[in-house]
Backbone as CSV, one residue per row, in Angstrom:
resi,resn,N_x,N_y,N_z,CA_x,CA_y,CA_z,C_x,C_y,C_z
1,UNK,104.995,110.571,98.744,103.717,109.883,98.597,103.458,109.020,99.817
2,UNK,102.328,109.157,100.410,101.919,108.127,101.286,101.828,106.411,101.036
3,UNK,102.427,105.819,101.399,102.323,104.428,101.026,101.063,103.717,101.093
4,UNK,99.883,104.590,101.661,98.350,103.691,101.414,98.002,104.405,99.924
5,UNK,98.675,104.869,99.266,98.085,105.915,98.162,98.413,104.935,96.730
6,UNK,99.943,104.385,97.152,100.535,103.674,95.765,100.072,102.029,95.770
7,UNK,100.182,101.835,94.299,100.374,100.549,94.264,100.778,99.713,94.285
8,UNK,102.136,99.990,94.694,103.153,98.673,95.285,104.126,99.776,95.978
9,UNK,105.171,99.297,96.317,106.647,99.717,97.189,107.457,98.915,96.666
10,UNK,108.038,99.858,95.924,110.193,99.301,95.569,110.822,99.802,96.806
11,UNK,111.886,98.835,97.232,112.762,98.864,98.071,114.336,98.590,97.525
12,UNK,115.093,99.711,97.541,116.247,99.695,96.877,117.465,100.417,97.545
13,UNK,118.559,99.712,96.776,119.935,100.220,97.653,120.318,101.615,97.015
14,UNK,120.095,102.318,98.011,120.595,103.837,97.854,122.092,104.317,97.534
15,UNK,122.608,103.203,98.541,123.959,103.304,98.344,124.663,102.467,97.397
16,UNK,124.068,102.490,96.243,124.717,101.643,95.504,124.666,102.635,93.827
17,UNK,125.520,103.297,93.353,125.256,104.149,92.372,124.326,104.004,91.219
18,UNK,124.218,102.660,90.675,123.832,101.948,89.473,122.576,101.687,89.541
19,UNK,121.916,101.268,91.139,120.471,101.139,91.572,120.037,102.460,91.560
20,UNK,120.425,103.538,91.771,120.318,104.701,92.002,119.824,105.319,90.690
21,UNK,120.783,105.397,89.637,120.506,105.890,88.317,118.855,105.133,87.551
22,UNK,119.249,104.102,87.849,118.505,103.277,87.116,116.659,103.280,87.713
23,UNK,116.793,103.601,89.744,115.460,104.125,90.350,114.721,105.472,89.432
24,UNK,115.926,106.177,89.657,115.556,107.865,89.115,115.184,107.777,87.769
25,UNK,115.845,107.290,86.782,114.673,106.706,85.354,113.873,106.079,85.447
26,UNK,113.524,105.505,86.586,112.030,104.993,86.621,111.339,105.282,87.103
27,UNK,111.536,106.393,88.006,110.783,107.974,88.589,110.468,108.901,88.269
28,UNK,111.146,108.976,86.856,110.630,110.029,85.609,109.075,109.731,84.875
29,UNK,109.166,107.877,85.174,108.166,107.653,83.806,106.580,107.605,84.234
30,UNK,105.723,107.398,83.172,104.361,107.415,83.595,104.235,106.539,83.972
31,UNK,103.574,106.424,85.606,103.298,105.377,86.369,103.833,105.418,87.514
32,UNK,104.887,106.186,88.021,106.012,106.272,88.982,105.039,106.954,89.971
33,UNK,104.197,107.877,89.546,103.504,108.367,90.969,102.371,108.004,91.824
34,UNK,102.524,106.296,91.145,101.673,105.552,91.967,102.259,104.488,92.810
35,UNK,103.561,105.119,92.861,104.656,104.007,93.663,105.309,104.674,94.607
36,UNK,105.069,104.089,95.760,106.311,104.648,96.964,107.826,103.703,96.673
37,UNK,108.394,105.040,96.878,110.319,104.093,96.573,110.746,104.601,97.880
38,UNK,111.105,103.361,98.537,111.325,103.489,99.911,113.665,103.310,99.459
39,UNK,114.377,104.070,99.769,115.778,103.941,99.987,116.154,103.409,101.093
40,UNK,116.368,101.814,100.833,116.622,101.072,101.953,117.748,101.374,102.936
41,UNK,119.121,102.603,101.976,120.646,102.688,102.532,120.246,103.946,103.931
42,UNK,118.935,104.033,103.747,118.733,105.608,104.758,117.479,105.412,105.325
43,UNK,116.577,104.592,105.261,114.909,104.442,106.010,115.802,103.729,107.473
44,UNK,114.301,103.415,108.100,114.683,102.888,109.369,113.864,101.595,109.041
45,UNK,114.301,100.528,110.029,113.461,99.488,110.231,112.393,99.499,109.578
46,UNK,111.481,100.185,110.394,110.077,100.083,110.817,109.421,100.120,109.115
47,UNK,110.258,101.028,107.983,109.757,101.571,107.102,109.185,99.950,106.065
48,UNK,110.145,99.090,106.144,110.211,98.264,105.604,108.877,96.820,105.313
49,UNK,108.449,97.216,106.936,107.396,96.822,106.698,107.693,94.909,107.383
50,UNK,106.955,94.375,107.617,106.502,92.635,107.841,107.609,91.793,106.687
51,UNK,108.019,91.275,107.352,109.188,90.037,106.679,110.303,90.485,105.460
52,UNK,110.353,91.984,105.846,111.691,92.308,105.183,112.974,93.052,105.491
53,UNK,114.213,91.996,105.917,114.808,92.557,107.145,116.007,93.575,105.710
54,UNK,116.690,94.763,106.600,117.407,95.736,105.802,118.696,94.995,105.327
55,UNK,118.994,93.790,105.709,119.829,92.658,105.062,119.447,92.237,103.922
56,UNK,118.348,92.126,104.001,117.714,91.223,102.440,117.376,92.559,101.610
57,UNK,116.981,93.538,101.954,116.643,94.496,101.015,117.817,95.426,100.615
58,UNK,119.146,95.102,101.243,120.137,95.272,100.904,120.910,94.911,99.778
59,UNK,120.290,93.110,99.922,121.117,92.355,99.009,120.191,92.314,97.349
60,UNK,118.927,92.517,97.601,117.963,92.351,96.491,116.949,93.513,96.363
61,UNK,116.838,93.720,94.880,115.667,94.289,94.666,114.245,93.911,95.423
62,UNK,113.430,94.376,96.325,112.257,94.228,96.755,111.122,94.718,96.136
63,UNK,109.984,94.303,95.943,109.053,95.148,95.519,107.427,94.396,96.721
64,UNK,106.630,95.320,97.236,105.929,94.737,98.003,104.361,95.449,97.470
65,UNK,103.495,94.491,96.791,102.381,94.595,96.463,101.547,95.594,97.223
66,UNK,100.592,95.752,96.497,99.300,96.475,97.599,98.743,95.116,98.331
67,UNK,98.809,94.245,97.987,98.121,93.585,98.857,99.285,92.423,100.064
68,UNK,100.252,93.386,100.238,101.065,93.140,100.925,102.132,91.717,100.651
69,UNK,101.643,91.169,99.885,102.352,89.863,99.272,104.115,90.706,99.045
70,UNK,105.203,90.226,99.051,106.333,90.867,98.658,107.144,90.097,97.717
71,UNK,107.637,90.510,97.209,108.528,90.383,95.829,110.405,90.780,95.722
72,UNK,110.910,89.365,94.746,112.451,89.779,95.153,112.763,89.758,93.979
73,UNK,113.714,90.202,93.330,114.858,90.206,92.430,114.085,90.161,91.211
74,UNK,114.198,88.928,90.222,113.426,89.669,88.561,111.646,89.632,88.705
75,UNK,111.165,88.807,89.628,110.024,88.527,90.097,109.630,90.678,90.233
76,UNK,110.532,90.997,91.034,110.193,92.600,91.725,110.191,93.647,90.883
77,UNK,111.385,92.963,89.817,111.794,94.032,88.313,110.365,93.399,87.661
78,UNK,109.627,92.779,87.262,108.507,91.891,86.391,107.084,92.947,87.315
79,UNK,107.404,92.826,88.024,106.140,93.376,88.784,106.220,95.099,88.688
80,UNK,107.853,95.698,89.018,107.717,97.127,88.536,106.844,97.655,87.455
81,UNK,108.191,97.051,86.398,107.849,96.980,84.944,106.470,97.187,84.644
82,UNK,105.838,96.367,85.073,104.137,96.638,84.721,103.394,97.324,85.391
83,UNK,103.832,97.781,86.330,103.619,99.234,86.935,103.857,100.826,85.717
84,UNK,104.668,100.542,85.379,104.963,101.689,84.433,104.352,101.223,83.237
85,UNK,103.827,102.508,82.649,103.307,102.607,81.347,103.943,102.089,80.438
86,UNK,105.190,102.703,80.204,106.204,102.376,79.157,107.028,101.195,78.962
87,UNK,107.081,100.355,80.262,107.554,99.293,80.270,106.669,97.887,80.882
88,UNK,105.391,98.187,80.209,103.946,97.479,81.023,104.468,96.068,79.684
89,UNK,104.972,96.356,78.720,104.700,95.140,77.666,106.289,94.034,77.986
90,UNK,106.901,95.014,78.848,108.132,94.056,79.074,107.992,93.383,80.512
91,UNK,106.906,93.936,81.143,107.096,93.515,82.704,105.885,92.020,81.927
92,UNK,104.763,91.869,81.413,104.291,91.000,80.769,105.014,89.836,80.463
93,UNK,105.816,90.059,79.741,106.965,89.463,78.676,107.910,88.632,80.272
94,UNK,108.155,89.653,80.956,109.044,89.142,81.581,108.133,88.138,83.232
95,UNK,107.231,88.410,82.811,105.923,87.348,84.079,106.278,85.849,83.652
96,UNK,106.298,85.562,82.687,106.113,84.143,81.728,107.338,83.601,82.363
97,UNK,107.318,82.620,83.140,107.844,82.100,83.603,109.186,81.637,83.063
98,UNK,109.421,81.089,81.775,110.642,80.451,81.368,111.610,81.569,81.375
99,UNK,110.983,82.721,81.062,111.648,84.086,81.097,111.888,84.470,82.034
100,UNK,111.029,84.707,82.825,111.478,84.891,84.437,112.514,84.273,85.234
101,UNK,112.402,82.800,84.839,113.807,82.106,85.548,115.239,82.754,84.563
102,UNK,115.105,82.451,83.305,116.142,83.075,82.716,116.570,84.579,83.553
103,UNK,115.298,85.662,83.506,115.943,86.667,84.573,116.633,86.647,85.289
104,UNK,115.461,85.966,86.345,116.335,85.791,87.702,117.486,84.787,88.019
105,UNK,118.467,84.493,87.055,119.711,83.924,86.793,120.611,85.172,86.438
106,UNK,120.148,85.714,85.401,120.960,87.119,85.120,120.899,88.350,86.025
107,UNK,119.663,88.171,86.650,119.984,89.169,88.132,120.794,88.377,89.552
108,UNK,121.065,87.356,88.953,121.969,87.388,90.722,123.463,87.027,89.812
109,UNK,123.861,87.256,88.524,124.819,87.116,88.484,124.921,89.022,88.466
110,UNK,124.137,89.667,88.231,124.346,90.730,88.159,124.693,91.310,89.469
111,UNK,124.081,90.559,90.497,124.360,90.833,92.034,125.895,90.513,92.431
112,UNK,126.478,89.530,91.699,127.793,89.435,92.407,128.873,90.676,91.584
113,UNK,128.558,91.248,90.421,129.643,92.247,90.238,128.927,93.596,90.777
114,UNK,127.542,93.544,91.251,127.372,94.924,92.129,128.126,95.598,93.705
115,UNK,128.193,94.066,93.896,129.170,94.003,95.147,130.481,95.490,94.955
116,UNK,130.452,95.489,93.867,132.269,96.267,93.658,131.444,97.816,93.596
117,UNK,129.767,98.307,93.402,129.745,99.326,93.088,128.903,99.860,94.162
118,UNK,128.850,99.011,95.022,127.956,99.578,96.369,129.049,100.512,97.198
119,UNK,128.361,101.311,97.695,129.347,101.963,98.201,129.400,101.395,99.878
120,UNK,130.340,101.671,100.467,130.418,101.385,102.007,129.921,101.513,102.915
């Protein structure tokens, strides 16, 4: 897909098995073919786009709006989410702020045992 076509861009670790499984079920669902999924472990630079270096999109889920604004960690999962049909009432759910911080506490503890499943 051309990236002027979709409505946002996920940026995700390719090399990491668990990001991997979990992209490809969300590439199945309705809504997925209005999203470019850029694989941060294999693009180049350039793909990434204005203020997102392959360090940070290494370490975090990215997601970068159509209107170029960009997005990290449960903020990026909150913004998918409502991209997809099927998970439009949880990306909602998960916008609301008290929830959102709760997320994004459980996604960076989730970040330190991913460390063990990224590959090299």
């Amino acid at each position: 897909m051309d990236s002027t076509d979709s409505t946002c861009t996920v940026y995700f670790d390719g090399g990491c098995p668990l990001c991997c499984r979990e992209v490809a079920h969300y590439r199945a669902l309705v809504g997925a073919e209005t999203i470019a999924w850029v694989d941060v472990a294999s693009s180049d630079t350039a793909t990434l786009g204005p203020g997102l270096t392959r360090e940070a999109a290494l370490a975090r889920m990215h997601l970068r709006r159509e209107d170029g604004s960009l997005l990290s960690g449960a903020a990026a999962f909150a913004a998918l989410w409502s991209a997809l049909r099927p998970y439009r009432w949880l990306g909602r759910l998960a916008s609301w702020p008290p929830v959102l911080g709760c997320l994004e506490i459980g996604y960076r503890g989730f970040l330190r045992v991913r460390r063990v499943w990224r590959a090299p």
